[in-house]
C-alpha positions as CSV (number, residue, x, y, z in Angstrom):
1,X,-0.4,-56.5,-15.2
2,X,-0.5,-57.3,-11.5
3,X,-1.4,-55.1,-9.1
4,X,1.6,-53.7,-7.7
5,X,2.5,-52.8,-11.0
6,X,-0.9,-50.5,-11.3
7,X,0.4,-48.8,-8.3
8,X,4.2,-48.0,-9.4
9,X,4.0,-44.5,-12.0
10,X,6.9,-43.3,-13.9
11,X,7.4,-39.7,-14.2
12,X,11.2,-39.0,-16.2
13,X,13.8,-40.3,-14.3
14,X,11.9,-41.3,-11.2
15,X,9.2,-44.3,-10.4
16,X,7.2,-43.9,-6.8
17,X,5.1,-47.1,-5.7
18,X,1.6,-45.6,-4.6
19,X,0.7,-49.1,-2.7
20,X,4.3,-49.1,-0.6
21,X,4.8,-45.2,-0.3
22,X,8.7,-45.6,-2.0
23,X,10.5,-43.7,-4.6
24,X,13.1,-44.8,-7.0
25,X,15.7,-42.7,-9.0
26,X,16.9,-44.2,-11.9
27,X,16.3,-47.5,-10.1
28,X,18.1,-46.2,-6.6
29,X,15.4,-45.9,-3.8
30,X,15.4,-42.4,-2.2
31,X,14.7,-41.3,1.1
32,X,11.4,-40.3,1.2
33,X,8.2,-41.2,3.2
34,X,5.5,-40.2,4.9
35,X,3.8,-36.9,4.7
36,X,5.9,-35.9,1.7
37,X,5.4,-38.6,0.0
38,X,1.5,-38.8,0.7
39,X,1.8,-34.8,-0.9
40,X,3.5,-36.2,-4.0
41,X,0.9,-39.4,-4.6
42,X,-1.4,-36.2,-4.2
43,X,-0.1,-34.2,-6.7
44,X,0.8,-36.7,-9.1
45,X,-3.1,-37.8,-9.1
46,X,-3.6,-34.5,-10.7
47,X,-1.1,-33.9,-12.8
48,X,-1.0,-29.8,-14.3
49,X,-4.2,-29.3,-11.8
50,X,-3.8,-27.2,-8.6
51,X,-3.9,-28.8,-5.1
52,X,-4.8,-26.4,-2.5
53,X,-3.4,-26.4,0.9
54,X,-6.9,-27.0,2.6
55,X,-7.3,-30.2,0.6
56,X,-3.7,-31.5,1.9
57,X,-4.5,-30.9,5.1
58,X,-7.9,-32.7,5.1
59,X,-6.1,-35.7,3.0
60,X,-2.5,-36.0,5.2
61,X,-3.6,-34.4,8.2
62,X,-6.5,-35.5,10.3
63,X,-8.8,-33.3,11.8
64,X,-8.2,-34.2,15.3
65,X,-4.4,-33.1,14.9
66,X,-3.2,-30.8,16.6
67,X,-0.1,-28.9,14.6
68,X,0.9,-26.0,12.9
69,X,-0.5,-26.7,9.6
70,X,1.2,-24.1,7.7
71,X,4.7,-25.0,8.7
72,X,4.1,-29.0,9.6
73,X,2.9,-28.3,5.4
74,X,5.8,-26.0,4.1
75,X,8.4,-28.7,5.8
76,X,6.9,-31.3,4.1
77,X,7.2,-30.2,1.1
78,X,10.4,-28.8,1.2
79,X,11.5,-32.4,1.9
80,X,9.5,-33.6,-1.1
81,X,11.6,-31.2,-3.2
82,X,15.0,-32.0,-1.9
83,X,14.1,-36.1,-2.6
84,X,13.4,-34.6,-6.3
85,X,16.4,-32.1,-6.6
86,X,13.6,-29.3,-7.4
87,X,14.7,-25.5,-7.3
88,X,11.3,-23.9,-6.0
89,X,12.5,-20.5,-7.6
90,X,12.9,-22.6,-11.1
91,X,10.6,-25.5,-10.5
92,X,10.8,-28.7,-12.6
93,X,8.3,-30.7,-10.5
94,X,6.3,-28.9,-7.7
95,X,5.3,-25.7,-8.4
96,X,3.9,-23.2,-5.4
97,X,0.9,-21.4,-5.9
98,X,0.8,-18.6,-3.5
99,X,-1.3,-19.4,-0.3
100,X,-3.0,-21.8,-2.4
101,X,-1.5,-25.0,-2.6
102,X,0.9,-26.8,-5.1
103,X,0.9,-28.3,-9.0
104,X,2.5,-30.9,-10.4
105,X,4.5,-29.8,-13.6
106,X,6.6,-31.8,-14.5
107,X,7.2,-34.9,-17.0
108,X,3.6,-37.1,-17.6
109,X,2.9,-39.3,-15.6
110,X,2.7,-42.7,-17.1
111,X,2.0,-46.4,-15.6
112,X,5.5,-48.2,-14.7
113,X,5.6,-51.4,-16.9
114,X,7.5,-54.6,-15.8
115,X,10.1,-55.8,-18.3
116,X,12.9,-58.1,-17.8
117,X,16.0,-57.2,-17.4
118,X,17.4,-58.6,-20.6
119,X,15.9,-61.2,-23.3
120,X,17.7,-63.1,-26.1
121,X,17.1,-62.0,-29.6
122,X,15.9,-64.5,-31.9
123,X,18.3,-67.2,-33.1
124,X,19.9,-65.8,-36.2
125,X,19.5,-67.3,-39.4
126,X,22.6,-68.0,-41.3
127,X,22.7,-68.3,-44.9
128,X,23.9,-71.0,-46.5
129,X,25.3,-70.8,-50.4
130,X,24.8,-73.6,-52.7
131,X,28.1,-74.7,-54.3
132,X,28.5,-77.2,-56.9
133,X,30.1,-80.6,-56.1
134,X,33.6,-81.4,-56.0
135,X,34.7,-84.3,-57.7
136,X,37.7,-85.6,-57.8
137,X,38.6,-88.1,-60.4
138,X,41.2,-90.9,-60.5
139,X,43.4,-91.4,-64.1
140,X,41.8,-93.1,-66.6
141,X,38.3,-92.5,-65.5
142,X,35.4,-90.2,-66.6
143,X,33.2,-87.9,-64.8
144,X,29.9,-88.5,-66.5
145,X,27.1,-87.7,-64.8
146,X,28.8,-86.0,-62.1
147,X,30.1,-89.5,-61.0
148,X,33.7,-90.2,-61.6
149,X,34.1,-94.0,-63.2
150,X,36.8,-96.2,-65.0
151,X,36.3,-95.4,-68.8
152,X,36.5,-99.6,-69.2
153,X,33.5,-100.1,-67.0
154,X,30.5,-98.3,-69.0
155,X,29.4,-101.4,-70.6
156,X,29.8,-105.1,-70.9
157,X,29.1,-107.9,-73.0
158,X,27.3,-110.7,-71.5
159,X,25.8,-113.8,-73.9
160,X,26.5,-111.8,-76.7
161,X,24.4,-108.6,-76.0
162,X,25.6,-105.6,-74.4
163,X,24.3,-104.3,-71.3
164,X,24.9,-101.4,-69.4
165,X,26.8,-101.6,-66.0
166,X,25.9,-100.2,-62.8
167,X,28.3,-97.5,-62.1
168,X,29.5,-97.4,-58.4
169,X,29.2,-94.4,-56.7
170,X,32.0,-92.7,-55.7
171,X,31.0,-89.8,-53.9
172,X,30.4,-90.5,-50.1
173,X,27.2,-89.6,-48.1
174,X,26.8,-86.3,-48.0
175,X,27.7,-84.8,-44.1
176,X,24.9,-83.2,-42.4
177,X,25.7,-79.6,-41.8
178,X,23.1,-79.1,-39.1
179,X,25.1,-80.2,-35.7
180,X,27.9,-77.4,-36.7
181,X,25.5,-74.5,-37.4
182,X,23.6,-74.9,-34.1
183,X,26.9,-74.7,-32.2
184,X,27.6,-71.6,-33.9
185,X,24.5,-70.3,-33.2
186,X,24.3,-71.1,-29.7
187,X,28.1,-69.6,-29.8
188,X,26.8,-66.7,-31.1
189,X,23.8,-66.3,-28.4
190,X,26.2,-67.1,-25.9
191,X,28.6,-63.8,-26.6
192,X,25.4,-61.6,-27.2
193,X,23.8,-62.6,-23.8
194,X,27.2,-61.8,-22.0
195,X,27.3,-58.5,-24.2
196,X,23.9,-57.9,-22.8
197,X,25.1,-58.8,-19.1
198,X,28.2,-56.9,-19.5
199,X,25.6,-54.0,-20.6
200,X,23.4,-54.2,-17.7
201,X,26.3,-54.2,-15.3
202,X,27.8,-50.6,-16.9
203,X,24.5,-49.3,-16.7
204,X,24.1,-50.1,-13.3
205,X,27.5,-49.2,-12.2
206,X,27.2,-46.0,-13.8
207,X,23.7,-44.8,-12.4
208,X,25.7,-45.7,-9.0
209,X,28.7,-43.8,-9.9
210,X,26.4,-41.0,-10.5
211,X,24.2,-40.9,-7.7
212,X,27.5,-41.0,-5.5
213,X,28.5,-37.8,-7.4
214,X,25.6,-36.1,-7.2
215,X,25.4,-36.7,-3.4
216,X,28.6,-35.8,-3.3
217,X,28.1,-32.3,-5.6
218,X,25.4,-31.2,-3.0
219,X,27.3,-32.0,0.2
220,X,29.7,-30.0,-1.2
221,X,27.0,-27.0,-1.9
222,X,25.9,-27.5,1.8
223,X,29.1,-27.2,2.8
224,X,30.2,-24.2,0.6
225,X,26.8,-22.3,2.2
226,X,27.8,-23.1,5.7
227,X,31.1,-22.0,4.7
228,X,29.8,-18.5,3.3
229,X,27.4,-18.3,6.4
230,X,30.5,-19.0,8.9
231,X,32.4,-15.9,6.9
232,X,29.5,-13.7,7.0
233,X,28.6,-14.0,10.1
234,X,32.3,-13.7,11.5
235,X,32.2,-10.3,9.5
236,X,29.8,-9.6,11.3
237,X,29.7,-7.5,15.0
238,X,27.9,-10.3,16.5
239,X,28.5,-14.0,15.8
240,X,27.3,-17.2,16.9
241,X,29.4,-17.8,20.4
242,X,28.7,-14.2,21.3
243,X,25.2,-14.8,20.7
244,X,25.3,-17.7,22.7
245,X,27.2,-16.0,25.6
246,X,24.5,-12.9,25.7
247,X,21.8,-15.4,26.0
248,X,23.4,-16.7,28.7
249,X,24.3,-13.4,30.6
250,X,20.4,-12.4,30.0
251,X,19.6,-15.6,31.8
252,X,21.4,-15.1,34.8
253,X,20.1,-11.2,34.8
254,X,15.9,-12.9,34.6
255,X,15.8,-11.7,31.7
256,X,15.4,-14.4,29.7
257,X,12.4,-16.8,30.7
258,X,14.0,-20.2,32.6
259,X,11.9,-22.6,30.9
260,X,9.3,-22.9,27.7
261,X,5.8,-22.4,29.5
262,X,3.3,-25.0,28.7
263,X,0.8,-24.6,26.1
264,X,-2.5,-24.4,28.0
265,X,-6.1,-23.8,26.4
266,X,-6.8,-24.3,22.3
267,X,-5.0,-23.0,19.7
268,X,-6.0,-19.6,18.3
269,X,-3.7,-16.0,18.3
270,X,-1.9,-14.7,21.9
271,X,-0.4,-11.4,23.0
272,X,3.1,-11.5,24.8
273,X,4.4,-8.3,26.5
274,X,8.0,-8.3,26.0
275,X,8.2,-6.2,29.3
276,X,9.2,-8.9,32.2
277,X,7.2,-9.3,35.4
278,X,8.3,-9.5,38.9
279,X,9.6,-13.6,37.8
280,X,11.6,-12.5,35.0
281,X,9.1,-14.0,32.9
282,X,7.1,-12.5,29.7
283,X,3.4,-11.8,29.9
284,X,1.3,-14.3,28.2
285,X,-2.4,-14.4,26.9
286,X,-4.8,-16.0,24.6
287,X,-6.8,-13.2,23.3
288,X,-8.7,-15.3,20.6
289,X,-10.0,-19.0,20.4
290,X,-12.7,-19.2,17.4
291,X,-13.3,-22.2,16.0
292,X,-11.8,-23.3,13.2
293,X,-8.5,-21.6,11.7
294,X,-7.7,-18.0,13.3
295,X,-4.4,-16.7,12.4
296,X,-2.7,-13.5,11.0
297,X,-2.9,-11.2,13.7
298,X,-2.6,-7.3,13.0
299,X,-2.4,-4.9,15.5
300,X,-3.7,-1.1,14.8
301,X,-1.9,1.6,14.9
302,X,-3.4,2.7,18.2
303,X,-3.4,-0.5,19.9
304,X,-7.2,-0.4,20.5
305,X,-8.3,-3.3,17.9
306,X,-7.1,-6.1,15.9
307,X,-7.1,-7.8,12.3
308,X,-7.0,-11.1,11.6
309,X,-8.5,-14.1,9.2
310,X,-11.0,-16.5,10.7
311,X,-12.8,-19.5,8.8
312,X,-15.3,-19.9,11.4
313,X,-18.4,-19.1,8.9
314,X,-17.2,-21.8,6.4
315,X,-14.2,-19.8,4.3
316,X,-11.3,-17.3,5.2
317,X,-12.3,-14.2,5.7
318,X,-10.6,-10.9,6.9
319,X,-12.1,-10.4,11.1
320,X,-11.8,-7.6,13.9
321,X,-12.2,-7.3,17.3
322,X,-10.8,-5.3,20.5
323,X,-7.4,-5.9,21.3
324,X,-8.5,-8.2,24.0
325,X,-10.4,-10.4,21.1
326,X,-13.8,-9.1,22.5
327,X,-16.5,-8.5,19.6
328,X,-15.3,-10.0,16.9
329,X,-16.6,-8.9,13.6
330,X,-16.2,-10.6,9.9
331,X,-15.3,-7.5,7.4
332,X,-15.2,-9.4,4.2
333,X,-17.2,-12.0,2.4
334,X,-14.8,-13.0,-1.0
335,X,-13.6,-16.5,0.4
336,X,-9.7,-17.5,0.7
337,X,-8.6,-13.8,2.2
338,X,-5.6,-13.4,3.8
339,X,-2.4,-11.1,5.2
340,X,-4.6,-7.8,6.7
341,X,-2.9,-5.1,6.6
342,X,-3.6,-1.7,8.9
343,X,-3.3,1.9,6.9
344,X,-1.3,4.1,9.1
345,X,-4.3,6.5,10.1
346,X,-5.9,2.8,11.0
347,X,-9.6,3.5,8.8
348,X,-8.5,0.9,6.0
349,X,-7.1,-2.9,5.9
350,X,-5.5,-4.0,2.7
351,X,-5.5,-7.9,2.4
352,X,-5.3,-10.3,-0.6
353,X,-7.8,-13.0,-2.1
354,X,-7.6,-15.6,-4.2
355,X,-10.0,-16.5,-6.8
356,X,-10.0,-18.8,-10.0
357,X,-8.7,-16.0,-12.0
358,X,-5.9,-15.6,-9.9
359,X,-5.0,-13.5,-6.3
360,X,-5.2,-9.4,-6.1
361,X,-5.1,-6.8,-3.3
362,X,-8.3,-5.5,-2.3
363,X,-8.8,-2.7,0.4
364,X,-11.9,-2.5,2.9
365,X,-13.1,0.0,5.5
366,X,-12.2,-1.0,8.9
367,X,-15.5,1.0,9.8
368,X,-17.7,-0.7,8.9
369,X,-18.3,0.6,5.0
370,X,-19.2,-2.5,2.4
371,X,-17.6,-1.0,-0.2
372,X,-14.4,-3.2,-1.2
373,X,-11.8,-1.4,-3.4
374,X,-9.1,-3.7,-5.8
375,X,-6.0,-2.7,-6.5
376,X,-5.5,-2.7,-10.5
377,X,-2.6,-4.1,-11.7
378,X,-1.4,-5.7,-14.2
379,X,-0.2,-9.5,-12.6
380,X,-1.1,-11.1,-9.6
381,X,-0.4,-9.1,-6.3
382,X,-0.6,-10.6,-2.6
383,X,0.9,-9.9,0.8
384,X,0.5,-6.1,0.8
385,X,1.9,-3.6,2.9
386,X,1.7,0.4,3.7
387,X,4.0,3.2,2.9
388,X,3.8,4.8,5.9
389,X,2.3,8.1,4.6
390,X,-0.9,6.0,3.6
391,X,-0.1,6.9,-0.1
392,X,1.5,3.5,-1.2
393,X,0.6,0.0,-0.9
394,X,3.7,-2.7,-1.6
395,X,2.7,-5.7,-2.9
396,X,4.4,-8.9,-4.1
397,X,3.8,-10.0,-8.0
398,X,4.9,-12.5,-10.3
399,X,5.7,-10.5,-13.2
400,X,9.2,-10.7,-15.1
401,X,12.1,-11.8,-13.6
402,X,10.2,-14.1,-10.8
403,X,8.2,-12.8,-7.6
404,X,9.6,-9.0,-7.1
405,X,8.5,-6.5,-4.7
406,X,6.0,-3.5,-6.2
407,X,4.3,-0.6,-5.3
408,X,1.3,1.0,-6.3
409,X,0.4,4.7,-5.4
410,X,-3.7,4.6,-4.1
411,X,-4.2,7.8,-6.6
412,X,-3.6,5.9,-9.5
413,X,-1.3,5.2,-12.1
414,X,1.3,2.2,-13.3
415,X,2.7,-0.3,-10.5
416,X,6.5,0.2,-10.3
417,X,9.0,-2.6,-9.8
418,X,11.0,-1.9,-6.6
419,X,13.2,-4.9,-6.1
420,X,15.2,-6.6,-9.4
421,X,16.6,-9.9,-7.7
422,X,13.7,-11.2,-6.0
423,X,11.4,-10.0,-3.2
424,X,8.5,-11.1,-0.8
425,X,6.6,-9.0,1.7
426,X,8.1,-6.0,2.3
427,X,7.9,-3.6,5.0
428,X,8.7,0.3,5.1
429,X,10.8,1.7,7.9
430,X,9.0,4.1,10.2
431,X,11.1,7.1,8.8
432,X,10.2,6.3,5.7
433,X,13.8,6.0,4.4
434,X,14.7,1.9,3.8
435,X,12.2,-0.9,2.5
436,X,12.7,-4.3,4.3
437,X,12.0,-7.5,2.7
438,X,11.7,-11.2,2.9
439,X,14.1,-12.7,0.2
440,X,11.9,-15.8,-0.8
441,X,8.5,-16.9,0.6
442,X,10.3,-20.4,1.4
443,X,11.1,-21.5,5.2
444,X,14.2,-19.4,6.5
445,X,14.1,-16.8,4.1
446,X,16.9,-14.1,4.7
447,X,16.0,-10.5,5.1
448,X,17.1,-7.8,2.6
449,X,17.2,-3.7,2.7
450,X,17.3,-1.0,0.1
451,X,16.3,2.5,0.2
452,X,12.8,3.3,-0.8
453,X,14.1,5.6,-3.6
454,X,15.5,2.9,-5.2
455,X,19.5,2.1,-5.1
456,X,21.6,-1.4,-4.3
457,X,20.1,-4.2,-3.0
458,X,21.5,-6.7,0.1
459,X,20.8,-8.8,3.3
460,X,20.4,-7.5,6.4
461,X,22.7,-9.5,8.6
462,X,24.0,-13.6,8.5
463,X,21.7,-13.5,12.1
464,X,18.6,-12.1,11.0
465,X,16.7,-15.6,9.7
466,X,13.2,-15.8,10.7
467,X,11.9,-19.2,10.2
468,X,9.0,-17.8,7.5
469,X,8.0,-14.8,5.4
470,X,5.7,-13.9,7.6
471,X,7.0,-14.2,11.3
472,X,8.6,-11.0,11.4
473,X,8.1,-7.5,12.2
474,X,9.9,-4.0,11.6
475,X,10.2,-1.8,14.6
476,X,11.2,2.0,15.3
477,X,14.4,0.8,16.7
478,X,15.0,-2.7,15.0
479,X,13.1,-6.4,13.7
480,X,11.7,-8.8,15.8
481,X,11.4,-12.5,14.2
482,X,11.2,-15.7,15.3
483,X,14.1,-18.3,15.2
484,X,14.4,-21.9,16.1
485,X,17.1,-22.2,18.6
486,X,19.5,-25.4,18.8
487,X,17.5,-26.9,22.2
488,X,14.9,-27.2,19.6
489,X,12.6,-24.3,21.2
490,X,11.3,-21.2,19.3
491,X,12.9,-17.7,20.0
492,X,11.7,-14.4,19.7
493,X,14.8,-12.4,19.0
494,X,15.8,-9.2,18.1
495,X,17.6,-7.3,15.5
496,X,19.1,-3.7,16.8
497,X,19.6,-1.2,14.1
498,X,22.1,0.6,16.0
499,X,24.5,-2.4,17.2
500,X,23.4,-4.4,14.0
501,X,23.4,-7.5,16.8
502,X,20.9,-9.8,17.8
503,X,19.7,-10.9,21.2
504,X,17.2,-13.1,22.4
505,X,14.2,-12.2,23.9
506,X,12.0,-14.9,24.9
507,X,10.6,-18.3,24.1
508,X,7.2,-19.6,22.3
509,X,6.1,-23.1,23.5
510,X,5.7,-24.1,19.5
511,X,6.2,-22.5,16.3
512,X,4.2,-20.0,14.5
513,X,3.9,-18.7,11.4
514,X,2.8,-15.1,12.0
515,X,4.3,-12.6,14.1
516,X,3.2,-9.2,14.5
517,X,4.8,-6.5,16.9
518,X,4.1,-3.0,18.0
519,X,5.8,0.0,16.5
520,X,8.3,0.2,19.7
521,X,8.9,-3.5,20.3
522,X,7.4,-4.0,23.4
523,X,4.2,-6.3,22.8
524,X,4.0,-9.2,19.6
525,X,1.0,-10.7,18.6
526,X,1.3,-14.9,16.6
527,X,-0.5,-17.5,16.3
528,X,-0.5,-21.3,18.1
């Protein structure tokens, strides 16, 4: 086998080429390359075995790179499913682990073998009958011996003694049968190698055929979502042209900031105050610059300090400091901790952590106390949230049904299922009344509502699309979120409960995938 052959691996209908970086579909090349195809040569290496996020990252992305990890990493493989037609609610192929990384599960993975196209069979073997002579005899002669003679000529007499006569032969030289089977044969060969051709060429024309529908099938999806987006959103009070037209009236008021500001200094987590200064401009600052990855702001409830995650000692843990990033302090030390979480009175954070048994939510004193609480339940719980009477935590878990929304009351007792259509990080209004959600933890995930006692379940508004789970925030008065504009720049915007319209607000000079805001809207913490 050569070696670009040890390179190409077949996994059901598709074959990728390690050595080249290409992938086919039932012998059609797709459109893939790159990053998510460097993600699938990873994944397929270890087929059924998790593939954490950190271990992309070191393999695709360098260590001198500058990016957003987390989204340049969700895009990526997002592109990786659409090349392989995955649902990532009903995978077939890539399966998400939570904050983890990603598993192959689909089909095994074999070695591609070479073949050619088509082969002759062997020559077939004709049988041949035996079939006694036929001899055909002339009047007045015999057929002795199988050989037809004159009954006169059987003997003569020659000097008085009688001697046999040599009997001519009458039948003629037996024809050689060889020249007309071979032509058969090769007749035969002839019609079976066109039946193969004929064959291949169906084949081929009907993978084609099929491709071409199947493009054609999820154009036609596409366009049915746009469709349902375009109706939804003209339903709505606000939609797209009048967005567009408030923009620009809040530009020509200063209130909207003229240009993206550069990035200046290393990445790490900044504080904007939505309030303008005297240039019409929002107030800007990086509070916190630690080495290695520092993300997940969270504000407490009095504004005086702030939660965060930090890998700076070797593995995520959960970090505070003042809210001008002044003494930093590590809380936890469990390894892969993530999504802090403030309790209303602001003495506990509730985060989640990842282990080899799986992720739970764990609680720990934001004062200082070593003691480290888990939340028992009975399935995996991440991402939690407060009620906002401190007596609930909401948590996402895979139970039945896919990833759902829960709760789980700190006194005790059985975690109960809010959401029954699918649910990710959830946040309680501040009267208590409604329970916001990310529908999906995929990239643009819309935002549902339903009361906190329980009751129907629905979206929020066509407009309200933040570009992750996680970079958006529920105020007193409405949701802040972060949207990625047509000029290809990242906007804060605004959702107003009491208009149900969205405005923008300001820019971000790159994306990020944590946003965190203060209860009335006027300052938001994220990450660069």
């Amino acid at each position: 086998m050569t070696s670009g052959a040890k390179n190409r691996v077949k996994f059901g209908p598709f074959e990728a080429d390690l050595g080249t970086g290409e992938l086919w579909k039932s012998g059609l090349r797709q459109k893939l390359g790159g990053q998510p195809f460097e993600i699938l040569a990873a994944l397929l290496a270890s087929p059924g075995e998790l593939v954490t996020r950190e271990e992309l990252r070191k393999k695709i992305w360098p260590a001198d790179t500058v990016v957003d990890f987390s989204h340049g990493l969700n895009a990526a493989v997002n592109k990786l499913r659409d090349a392989l037609a995955d649902d990532p609610e009903a995978p077939r192929y890539i399966e998400t682990m939570p904050r983890r990384g990603y598993r192959y599960i689909g089909p095994p993975v074999e070695l591609a073998s070479t073949r050619p196209a088509s082969a002759l069979s062997p020559e077939p073997t004709l049988p041949v009958e035996d079939h006694e002579p036929v001899v055909v005899t002339a009047p007045g002669t015999s057929t002795e011996g199988g050989i037809a003679t004159p009954a006169w000529a059987k003997s003569g007499t020659v000097g008085g003694e009688t001697l046999p006569l040599r009997q001519p032969s009458l039948d003629p030289a037996p024809r050689s049968t060889t020249p007309r089977r071979s032509r058969f044969v090769l007749r035969l060969a002839a019609a079976g190698l066109a039946l193969v051709f004929f064959g291949i060429i169906c084949v081929v024309g009907y993978q084609k055929w099929e491709y071409a529908r199947n493009e054609a099938l999820e154009r036609q999806q596409k366009e049915l979502i746009i469709r349902s987006e375009i109706l939804r959103a003209q339903a709505s009070e606000i939609h797209k042209p009048e967005k567009l037209e408030i923009a620009k009236k809040a530009k020509e008021r200063r209130e909207y900031a003229a240009e993206v500001p550069p990035r200046v200094g290393p990445p790490g987590i900044w504080h904007t105050q939505l309030a303008r200064n005297e240039d019409g401009v929002a107030a800007r600052k990086l509070i916190l610059a630690l080495q290695g990855r520092t993300e997940g702001p969270q504000p407490s409830p009095d504004g005086k300090k702030l939660a965060f995650m930090s890998d700076r000692t070797g593995t995520l843990e959960i970090w505070i400091s003042d809210a001008d990033g002044s003494n930093a302090k590590q809380l936890t030390h469990v390894g892969a901790c993530g999504s802090p979480q403030w309790s209303p009175d602001g003495r506990w954070i509730a985060f989640d952590s990842y282990s080899s048994s799986g992720s739970r939510v764990y609680v720990v004193s934001a004062v200082g106390e070593p003691l480290i609480a888990p939340i028992e339940a009975d399935m995996e719980s991440f991402v939690p949230r407060w009620s906002r009477d401190g007596k609930w935590i909401y948590f996402a878990g895979d139970g039945s049904g896919g990833t759902q929304v829960w709760k789980l009351a700190l006194a005790g007792g059985p975690a109960m299922q809010m959401t029954r259509n699918g649910g990710f990080a959830a946040y309680e209004s501040y009267d208590g009344k409604m329970l916001y959600y990310a529908k999906t933890r995929e990239e643009y995930p819309e935002v549902w509502e339903m009361p906190v006692t329980g009751g129907p379940e629905k979206p929020v508004s066509p407009l309200l699309r933040p570009g992750t789970w996680a970079n958006w925030a529920v105020t007193e008065t409405g949701i802040l979120f972060l949207n990625r504009d047509a000029e290809d720049t990242f906007s804060v915007e605004f959702y107003d409960f009491a208009t149900r319209g969205v405005r923008p607000l300001t820019s971000l000079h790159s994306p990020s995938f944590w946003l965190a805001a203060s209860r009335e809207g006027r300052s938001i913490w994220y990450g660069q």
